[in-house]
C-alpha positions as CSV (number, residue, x, y, z in Angstrom):
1,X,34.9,-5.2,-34.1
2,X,31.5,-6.2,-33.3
3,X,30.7,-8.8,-30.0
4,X,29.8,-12.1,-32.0
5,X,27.7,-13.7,-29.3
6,X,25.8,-12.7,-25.6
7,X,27.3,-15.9,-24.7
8,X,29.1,-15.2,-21.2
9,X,32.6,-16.8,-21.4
10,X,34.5,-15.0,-18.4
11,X,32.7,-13.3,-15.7
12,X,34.9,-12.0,-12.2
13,X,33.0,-10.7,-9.1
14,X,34.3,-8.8,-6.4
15,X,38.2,-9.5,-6.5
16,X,39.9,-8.1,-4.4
17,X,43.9,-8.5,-4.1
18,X,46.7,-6.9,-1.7
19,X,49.8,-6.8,-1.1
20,X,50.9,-6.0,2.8
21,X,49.5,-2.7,2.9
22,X,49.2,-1.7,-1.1
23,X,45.6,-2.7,-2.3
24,X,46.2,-3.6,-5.8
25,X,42.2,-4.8,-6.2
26,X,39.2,-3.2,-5.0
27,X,36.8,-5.7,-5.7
28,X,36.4,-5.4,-9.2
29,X,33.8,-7.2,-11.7
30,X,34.1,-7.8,-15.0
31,X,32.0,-9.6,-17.7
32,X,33.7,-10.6,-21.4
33,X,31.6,-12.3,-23.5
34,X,32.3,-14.9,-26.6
35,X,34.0,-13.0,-29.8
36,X,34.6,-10.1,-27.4
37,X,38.1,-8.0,-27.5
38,X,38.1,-6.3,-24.5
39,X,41.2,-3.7,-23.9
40,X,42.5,-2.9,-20.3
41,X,44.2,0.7,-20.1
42,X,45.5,2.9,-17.2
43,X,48.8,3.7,-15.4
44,X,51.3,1.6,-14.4
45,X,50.5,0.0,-11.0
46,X,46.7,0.5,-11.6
47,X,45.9,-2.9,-11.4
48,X,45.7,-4.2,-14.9
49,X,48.0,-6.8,-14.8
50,X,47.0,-8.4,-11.1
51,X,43.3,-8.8,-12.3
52,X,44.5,-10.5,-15.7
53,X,46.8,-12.9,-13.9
54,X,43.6,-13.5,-11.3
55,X,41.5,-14.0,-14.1
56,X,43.0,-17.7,-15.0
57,X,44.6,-18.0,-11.1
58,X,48.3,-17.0,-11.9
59,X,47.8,-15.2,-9.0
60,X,45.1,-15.9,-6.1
61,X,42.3,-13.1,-4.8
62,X,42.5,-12.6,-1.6
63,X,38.5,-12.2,-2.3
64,X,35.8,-13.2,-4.8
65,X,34.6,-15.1,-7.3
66,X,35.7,-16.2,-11.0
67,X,34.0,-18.2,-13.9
68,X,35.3,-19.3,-16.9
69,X,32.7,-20.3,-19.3
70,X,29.9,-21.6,-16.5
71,X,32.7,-23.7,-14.7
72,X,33.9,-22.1,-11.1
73,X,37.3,-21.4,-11.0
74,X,37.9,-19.5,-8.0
75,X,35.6,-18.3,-5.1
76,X,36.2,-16.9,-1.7
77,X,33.3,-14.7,-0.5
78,X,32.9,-14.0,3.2
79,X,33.1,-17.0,4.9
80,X,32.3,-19.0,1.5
81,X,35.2,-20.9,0.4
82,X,35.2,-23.1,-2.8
83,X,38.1,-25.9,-2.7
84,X,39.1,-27.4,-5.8
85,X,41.7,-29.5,-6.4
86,X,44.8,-28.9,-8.8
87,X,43.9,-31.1,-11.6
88,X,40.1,-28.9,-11.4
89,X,42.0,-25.5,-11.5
90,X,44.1,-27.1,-14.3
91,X,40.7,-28.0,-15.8
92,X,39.3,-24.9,-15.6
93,X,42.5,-23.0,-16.3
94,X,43.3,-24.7,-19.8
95,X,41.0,-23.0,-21.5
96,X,42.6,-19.6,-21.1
97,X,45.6,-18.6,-23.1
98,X,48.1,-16.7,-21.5
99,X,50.3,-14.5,-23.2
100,X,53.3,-12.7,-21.4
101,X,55.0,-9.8,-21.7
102,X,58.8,-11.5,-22.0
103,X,57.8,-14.7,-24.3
104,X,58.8,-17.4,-21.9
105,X,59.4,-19.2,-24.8
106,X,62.4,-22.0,-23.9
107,X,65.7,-21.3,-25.2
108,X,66.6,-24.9,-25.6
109,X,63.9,-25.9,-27.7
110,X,62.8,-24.8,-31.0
111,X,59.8,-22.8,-32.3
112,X,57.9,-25.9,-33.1
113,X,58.7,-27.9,-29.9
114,X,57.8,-24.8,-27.9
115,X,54.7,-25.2,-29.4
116,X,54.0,-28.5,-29.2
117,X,54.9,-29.4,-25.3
118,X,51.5,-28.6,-23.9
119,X,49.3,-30.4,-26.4
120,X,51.4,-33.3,-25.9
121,X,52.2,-33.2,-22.5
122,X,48.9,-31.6,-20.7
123,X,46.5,-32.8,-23.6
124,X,48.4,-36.0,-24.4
125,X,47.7,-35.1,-28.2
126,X,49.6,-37.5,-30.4
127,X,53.0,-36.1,-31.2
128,X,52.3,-36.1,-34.7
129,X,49.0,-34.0,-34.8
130,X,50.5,-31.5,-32.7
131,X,53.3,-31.1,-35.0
132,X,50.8,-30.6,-38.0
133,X,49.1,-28.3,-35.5
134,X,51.6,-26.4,-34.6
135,X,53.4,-26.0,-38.2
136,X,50.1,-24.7,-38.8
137,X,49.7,-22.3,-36.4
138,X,53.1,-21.0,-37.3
139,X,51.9,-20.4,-40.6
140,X,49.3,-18.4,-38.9
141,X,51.0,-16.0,-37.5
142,X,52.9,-15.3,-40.7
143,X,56.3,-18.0,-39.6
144,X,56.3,-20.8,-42.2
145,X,60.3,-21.3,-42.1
146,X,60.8,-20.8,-38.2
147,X,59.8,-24.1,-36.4
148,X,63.3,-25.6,-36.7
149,X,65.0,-22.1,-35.3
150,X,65.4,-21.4,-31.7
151,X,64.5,-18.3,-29.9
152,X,67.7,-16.8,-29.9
153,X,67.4,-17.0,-33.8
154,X,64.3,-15.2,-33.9
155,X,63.5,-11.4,-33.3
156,X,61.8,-10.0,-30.5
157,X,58.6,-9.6,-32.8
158,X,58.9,-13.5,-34.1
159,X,59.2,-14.8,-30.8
160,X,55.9,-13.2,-29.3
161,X,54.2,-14.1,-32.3
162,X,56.0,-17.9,-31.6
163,X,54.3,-17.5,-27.9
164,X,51.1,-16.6,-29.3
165,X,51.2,-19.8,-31.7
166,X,52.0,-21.9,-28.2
167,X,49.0,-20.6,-26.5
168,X,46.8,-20.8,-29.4
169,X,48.1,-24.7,-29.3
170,X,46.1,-25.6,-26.4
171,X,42.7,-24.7,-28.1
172,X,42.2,-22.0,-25.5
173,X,38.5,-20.1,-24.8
174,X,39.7,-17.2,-24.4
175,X,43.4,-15.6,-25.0
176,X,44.6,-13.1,-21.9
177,X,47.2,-10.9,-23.3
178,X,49.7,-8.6,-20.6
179,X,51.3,-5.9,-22.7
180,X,52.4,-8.3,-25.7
181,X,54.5,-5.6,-27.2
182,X,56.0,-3.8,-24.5
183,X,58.9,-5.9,-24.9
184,X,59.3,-4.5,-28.3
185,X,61.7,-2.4,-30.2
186,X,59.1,0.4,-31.5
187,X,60.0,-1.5,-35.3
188,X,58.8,-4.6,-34.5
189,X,55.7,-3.7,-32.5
190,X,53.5,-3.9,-35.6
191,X,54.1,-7.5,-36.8
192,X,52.8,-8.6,-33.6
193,X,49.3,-6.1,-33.3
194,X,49.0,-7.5,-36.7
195,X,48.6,-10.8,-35.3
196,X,46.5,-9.9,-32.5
197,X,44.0,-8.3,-35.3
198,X,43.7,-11.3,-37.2
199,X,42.7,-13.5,-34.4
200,X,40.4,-10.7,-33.4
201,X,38.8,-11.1,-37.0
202,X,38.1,-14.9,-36.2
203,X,36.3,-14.4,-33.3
204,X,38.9,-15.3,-30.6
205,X,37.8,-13.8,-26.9
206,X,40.5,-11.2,-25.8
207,X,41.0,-9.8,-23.1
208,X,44.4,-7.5,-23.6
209,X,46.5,-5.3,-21.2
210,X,47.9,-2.5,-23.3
211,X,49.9,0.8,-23.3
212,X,48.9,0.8,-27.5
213,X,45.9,3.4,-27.0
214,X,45.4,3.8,-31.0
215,X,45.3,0.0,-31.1
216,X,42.7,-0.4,-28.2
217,X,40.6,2.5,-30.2
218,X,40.7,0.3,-33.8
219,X,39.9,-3.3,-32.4
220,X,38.1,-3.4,-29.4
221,X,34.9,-4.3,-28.7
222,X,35.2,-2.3,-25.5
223,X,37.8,0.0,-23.4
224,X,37.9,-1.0,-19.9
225,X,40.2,2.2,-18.0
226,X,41.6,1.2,-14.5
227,X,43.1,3.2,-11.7
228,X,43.9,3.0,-8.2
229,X,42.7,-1.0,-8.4
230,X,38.9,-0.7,-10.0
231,X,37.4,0.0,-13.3
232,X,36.8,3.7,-13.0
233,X,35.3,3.6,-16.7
234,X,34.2,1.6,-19.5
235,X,32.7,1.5,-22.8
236,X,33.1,1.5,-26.5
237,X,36.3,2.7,-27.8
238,X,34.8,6.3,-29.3
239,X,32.8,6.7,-26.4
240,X,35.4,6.2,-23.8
241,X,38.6,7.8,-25.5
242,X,37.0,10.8,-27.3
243,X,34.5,11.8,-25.1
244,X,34.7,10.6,-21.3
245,X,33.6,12.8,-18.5
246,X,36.3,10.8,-16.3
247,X,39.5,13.6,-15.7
248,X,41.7,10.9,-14.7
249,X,40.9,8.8,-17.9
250,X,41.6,11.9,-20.4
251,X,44.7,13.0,-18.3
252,X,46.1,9.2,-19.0
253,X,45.0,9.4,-22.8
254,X,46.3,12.8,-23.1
255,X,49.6,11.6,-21.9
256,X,49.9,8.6,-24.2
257,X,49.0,10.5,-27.3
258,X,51.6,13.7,-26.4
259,X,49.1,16.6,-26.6
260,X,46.0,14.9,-29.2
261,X,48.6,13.9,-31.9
262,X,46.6,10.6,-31.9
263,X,43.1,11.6,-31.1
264,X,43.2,14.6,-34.1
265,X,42.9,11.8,-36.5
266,X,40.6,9.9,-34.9
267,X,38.2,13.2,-34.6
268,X,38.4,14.1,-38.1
269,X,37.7,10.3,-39.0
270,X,40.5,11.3,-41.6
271,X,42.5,8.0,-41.1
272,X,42.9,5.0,-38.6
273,X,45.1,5.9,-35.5
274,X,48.4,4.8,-34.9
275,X,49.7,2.9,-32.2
276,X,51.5,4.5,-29.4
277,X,54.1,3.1,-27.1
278,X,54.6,4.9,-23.4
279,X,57.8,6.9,-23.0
C-alpha cells in the first residue's frame, strides 16, 4: 500500500493513561495520515488497545491532546484543559469507525437493521436510503443474502464483516480496528482480512490493532511496535519486521512466526506471507 495523501487526518500528542498504579500510556504521539493503513503490534498489555480506544474517546487520557482531522477532540495538557460538550465529542467522534474485537452486533435485530440504526438514528438519514445503503454495503463485504438473518444465524467471520458494514454505515474518516479476528476460528480468519484489504485498496484510513504479523507485513503503509505503553519502533513493514535493531521487537516477531517460518518467505520474496494467529 502506498499513503494516498500528506493530508493529516488523526494526530495524538502526549497521551498518557493509568490505571491505579499500572501506567498503560507513556505519553505517546502518533500521526496517521489520509489513505494511510497503519498496523499496531506488540504483546498483550503493551498498550495497543488503550491508545486505539483513546484515539476516538472510548476511553479518556489522563493526559494530552487528540485531533481528528483539524477538529480538537480531547486535550488536557498541564494545567490546559479543553471542555467540550457531549454533542461536540459526538461530533468529533462520528467520524471514526470503530470496530471491536467481539462484534457487538445486536442479537435481536437483523444484519440490515444493525446496520442501519446509526444512520438513522445519529444521522437522522431517511430510513429508506439507509436501507439501500446498507444492502449495499453488505454486498461489499461479500453478504448479499444476509440482511434479513440475525447474528446468531451468521458465522463468526459473517458477523465481523456485518460489524464492519455498520461502521462503514456512518461514513466514517477513519476506521479503528482492535484485533478484528481474534475472535476467530483460525478457518474463518481470512474472509474477514480479506475485507480489511479491500477497503485498504479504496483508500480508507486504518488504523488496526493486530496479532496477524504476515498481514501487517502485506498491507500496511506502516508498522507501529508498542511495548511497556510507548511506540518503541516504527516504520515501513520490511524495514521494521526484517531488519529492526530493536531486541524487544524481533523477540515479539520471532515468537509470532514460531522460529522464522513466516519471515523465510518473506526474505526470499518467494511468496506473500501468511497470516499468523498468537497461540
Amino acid at each position: 500500500m502506498a499513503v494516498t495523501s500528506s493530508e493529516l487526518v488523526l494526530s495524538v500528542r502526549g497521551i498518557e493513561k493509568s490505571y491505579g498504579k499500572n501506567h498503560v500510556l507513556r505519553g505517546v504521539d502518533l500521526d496517521v495520515h489520509r489513505g494511510e493503513v497503519v498496523c499496531l503490534i506488540g504483546a498483550s498489555g503493551s498498550g495497543k488497545t488503550s491508545l486505539l480506544r483513546c484515539m476516538n474517546l472510548l476511553m479518556e487520557p489522563d493526559q494530552g491532546e487528540i485531533v481528528i482531522e483539524g477538529a480538537p477532540l480531547f486535550r488536557h495538557c498541564g494545567a490546559e484543559r479543553l471542555k467540550l460538550s457531549g454533542r461536540q465529542v459526538s461530533a468529533v467522534r462520528v467520524k471514526t469507525g470503530m470496530v471491536f474485537q467481539s462484534f457487538n452486533l445486536f442479537p435481536h435485530r437483523t444484519a440490515l437493521e444493525n446496520i442501519i440504526e446509526a444512520p438513522v438514528v445519529v444521522k437522522k438519514v431517511a430510513r429508506g436510503e439507509a436501507e439501500a445503503r446498507g444492502r449495499e454495503l453488505l454486498t461489499r463485504m461479500g453478504l448479499p443474502e444476509a440482511g434479513h438473518k440475525y447474528p446468531s444465524q451468521l458465522s463468526g467471520g459473517q458477523q465481523q464483516r456485518v460489524a464492519i458494514a455498520r461502521a462503514l454505515a456512518m461514513q466514517p474518516t477513519i476506521m479503528l480496528f482492535d484485533e478484528p479476528t481474534s475472535a476467530l476460528d483460525p478457518e474463518l480468519v481470512g474472509e474477514v482480512l480479506a475485507a480489511i484489504r479491500q477497503l485498504a485498496a479504496e483508500g480508507m484510513t486504518m488504523v488496526i490493532v493486530t496479532h496477524e504479523i504476515g498481514f501487517a507485513y502485506e498491507l500496511a503503509d506502516r508498522v507501529v511496535f508498542m511495548d511497556q505503553g510507548v511506540v518503541a519502533a516504527s516504520g515501513a513493514p520490511r524495514e521494521l519486521l526484517l531488519s529492526s535493531p530493536n531486541p524487544r521487537l524481533a523477540a515479539f516477531v520471532g515468537r509470532f512466526t514460531e522460529q522464522a517460518r513466516l519471515l523465510g518467505p518473506l526474505t526470499s520474496q518467494a511468496a506473500a506471507p501468511s497470516s499468523t494467529s498468537p497461540a
